[in-house]
C-alpha positions in Angstrom: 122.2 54.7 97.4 119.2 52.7 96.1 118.7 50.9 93.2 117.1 53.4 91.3 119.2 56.7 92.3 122.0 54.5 90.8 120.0 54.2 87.6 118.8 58.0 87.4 122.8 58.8 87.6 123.4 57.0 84.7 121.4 59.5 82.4 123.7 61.2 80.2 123.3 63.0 76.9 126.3 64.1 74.7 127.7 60.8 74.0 128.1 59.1 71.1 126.7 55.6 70.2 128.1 52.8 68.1 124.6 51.2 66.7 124.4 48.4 65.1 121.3 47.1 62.8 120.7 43.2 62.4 119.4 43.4 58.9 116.0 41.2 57.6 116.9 39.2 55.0 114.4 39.8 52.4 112.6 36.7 50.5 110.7 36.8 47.4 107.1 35.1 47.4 108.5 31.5 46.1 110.3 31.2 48.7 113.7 32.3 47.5 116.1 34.9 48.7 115.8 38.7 47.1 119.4 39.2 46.8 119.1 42.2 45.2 116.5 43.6 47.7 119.1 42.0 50.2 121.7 44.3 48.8 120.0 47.5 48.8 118.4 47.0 52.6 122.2 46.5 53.5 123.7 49.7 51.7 120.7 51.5 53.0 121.6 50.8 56.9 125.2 51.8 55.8 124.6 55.0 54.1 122.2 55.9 56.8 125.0 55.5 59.5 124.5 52.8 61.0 127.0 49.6 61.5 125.2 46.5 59.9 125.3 42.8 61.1 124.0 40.2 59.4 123.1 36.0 59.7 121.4 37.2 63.2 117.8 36.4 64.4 116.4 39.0 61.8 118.4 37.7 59.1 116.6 34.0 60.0 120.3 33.0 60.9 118.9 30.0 62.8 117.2 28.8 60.1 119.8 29.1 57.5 122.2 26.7 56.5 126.0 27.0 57.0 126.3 27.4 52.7 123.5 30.1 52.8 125.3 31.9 55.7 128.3 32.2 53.7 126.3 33.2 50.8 124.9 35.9 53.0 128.2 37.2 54.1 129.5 37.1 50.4 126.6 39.5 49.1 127.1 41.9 52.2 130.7 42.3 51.2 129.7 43.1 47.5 127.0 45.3 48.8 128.9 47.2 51.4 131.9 47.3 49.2 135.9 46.6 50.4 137.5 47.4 53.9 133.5 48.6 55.4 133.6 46.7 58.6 130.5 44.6 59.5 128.9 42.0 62.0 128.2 38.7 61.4 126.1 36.1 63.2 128.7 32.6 64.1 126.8 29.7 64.7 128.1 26.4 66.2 126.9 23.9 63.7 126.8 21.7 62.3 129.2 20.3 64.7 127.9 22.0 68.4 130.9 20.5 69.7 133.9 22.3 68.1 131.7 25.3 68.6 131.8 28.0 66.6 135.3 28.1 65.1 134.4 27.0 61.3 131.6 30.2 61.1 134.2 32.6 62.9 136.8 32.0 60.3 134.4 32.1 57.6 133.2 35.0 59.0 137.0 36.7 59.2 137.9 35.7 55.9 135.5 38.2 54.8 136.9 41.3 56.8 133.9 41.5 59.3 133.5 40.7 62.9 131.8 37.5 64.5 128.7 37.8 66.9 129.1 34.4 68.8 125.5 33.1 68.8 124.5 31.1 71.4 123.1 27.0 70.6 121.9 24.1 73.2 125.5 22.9 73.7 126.1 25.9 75.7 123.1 25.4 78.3 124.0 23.2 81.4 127.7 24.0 81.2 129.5 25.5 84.4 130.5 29.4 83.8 134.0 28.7 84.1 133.8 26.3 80.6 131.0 28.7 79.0 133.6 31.1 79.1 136.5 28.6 77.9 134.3 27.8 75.0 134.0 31.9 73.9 137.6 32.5 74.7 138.5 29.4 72.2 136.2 30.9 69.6 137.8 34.7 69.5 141.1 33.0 69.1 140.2 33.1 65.3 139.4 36.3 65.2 142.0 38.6 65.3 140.0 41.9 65.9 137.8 40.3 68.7 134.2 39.2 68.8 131.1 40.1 70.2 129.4 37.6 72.4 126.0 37.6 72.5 122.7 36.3 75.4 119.0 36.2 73.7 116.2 35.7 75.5 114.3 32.0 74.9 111.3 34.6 74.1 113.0 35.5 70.7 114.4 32.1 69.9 114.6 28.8 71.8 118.4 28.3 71.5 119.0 31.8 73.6 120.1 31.5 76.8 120.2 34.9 79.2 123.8 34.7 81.8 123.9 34.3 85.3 126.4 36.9 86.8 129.3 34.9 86.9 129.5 34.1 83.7 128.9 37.8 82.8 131.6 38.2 84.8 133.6 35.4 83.4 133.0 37.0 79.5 134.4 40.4 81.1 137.8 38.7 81.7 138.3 37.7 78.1 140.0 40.8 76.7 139.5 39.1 72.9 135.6 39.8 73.4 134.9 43.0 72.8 130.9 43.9 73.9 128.6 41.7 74.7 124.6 42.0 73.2 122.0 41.4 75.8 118.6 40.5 74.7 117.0 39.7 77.7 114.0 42.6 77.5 114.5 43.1 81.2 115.5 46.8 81.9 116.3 46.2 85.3 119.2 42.9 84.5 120.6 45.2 81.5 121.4 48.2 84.2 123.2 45.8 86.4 125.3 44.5 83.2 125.9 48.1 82.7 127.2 47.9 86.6 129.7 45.4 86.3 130.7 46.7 83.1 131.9 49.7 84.7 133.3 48.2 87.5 135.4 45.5 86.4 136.1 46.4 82.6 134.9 50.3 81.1 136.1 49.7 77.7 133.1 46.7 77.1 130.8 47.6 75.2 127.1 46.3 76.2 124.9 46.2 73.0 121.1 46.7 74.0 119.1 44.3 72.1 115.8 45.6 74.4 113.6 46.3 71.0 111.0 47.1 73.8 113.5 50.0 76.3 115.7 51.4 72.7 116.4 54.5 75.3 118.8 51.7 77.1 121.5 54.1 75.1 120.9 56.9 77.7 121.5 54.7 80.3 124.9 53.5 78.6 124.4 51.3 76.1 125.5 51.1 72.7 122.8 49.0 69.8 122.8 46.0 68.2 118.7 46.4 67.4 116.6 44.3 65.0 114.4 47.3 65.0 117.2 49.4 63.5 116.5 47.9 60.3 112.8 48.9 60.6 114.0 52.6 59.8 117.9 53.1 59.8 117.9 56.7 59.3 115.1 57.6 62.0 117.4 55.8 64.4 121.0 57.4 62.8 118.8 61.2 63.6 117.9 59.8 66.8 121.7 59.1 67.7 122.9 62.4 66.5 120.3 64.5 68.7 121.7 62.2 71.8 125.3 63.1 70.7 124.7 66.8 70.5 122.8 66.6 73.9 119.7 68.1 71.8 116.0 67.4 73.5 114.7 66.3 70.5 116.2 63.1 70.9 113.0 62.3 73.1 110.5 62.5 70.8 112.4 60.9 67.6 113.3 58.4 70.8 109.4 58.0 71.4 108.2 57.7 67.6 110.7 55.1 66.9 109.6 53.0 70.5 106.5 53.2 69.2 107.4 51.1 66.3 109.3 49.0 68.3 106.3 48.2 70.8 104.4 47.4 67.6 106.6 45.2 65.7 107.5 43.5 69.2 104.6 42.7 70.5 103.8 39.0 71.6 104.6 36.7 69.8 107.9 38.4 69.4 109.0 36.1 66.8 106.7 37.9 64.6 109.1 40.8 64.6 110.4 39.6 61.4 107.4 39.7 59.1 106.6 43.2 60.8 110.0 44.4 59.3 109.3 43.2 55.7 105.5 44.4 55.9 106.9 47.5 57.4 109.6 48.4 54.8 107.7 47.3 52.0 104.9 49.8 53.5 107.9 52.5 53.6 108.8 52.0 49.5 112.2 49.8 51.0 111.1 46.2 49.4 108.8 45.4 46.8 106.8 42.7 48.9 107.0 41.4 52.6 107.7 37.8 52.0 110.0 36.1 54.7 111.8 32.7 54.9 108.6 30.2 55.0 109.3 28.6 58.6 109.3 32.2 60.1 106.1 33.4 61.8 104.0 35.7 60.7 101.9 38.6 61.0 98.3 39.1 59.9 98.0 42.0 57.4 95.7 44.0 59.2 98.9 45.2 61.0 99.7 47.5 58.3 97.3 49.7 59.7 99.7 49.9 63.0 102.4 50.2 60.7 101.2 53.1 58.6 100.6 54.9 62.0 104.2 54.1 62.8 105.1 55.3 59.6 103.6 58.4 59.8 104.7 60.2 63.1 108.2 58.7 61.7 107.6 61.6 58.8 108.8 57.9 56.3 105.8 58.6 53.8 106.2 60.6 51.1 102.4 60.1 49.8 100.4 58.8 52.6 96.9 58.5 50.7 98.5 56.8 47.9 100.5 54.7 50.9 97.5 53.6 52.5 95.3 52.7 49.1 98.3 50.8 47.7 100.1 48.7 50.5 97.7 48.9 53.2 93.8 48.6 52.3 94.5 45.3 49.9 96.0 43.7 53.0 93.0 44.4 55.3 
């Protein structure tokens, strides 16, 4: 059987996803932190449906300190109130080599569940001791971990597996599912593969803001875009639960945001989420943390149009004379 039978078998409605939205972390225009808008983006995800995680690449995790981090996980547990379970990104610093143990039990301490981020210390190491180091890291986490391989396209410290240390991650029964953010279609199907052949219970996170219909094909989310529009994406999961063909077109509306906000350079992404929910009523300004790219402001014109066949406007006129035409 080729390739691509193998991949047309894999289509299945009727099941139901576990997705996951890295939330933006919301700045105010002095460069400051909008803890409150913080809050509210965070509840929002939650009462839509969806899982959250935070201290990831949309949350400017890599440019955060180890203090702030914590500060981030603190508010998410105020927001999200006791015993809600949520994702955190772990970072190995500021000491790379005792890897990411410190952030994984800060992380725990909190009640929610590691993301093992990846950093330069990992690159150049055989798979054999890339695995040893995420096997040492889940020993502080009771409930397991997700691991976690990011394309250098989104950030420079990503790293994307070879198979055998895919292979060697499967082994670790501590690590739970793995997010792959390597934008290829083609490498996330033969994860998907060996997922099923050497370990069914994994769970591979699709982090392809580019293919979101990677859930049809077996994956569960772990999206950046997610945060973009939390509910579109919770209506979007129900229709592929309930096997109901309008999964497609909410599936379609939603890429269409996701090709937008994505686009080259992907970076970017992050300032198209803030223009995007401020556009949308969910923020009161689109400011980001001030090393983050940016995007220019004509792309609210994009974004209204995204906005739009997403049915997220309640007054579109008023939409576009208010929080797109001063940006232009």
């Amino acid at each position: 059987m080729s390739d691509l039978a193998r991949a047309w078998q894999r289509l299945a409605g009727g099941r139901t996803l576990h997705g996951i939205a890295a939330a933006l972390l919301p700045y105010r225009e002095d460069g400051s932190i909008a803890w409150g808008a913080f809050a509210r983006h965070v509840a929002a995800s939650h009462g839509a449906g969806l899982a959250v995680a935070v201290n990831m690449d949309t949350g400017f995790g890599d440019l955060l300190s180890p203090k702030q981090r914590e500060s981030v996980l603190d508010a998410t547990r105020a927001a999200l109130g006791e015993g809600v379970v949520f994702w955190a990104g772990a970072y190995a610093d500021p000491d790379p080599a005792a890897g990411w143990r410190r952030s994984v039990e800060a992380i725990v301490a909190r009640g929610a569940r590691p993301v093992l981020v990846q950093s330069p210390a990992l690159r150049g190491l055989a798979p054999a001791e890339k695995a040893a180091r995420y096997a040492a890291a889940a020993e502080a986490a009771p409930e397991g971990v997700l691991a976690f391989e990011l394309s250098p396209r989104f950030a420079p410290h990503g790293e994307i597996w070879d198979a055998e240390t895919f292979a060697r991650v499967l082994e670790l029964p501590a690590i739970r599912g793995a997010k792959h953010s390597s934008l290829d279609r083609t490498l996330e199907l033969r994860r998907l593969a060996a997922r099923d052949a050497a370990r069914p219970d994994f769970r591979v996170y699709t982090g392809n803001d580019l293919a979101i219909d990677m859930v049809a094909y077996g994956s569960d989310y772990l999206l950046g875009l997610a945060a973009f529009a939390p509910a579109a994406f919770a209506a979007r999961d129900r229709a592929l639960a309930g096997g109901a063909l309008d999964f497609l077109a909410r599936n379609d509306a939603l890429q269409h945001l996701g090709n937008v906000g994505f686009r080259e350079p992907i970076p970017a992404y992050k300032h198209a989420a803030a223009q995007f929910l401020h556009l949308v009523g969910e923020l009161d300004g689109d400011a980001i943390h001030p090393r983050a790219p940016r995007r220019p402001g004509s792309d609210r014109v994009l974004l209204f149009d995204c906005a739009r066949r997403l049915d997220l406007l309640d007054d579109p006129e008023r939409t576009w004379r208010e929080r797109v035409e001063p940006y232009l």
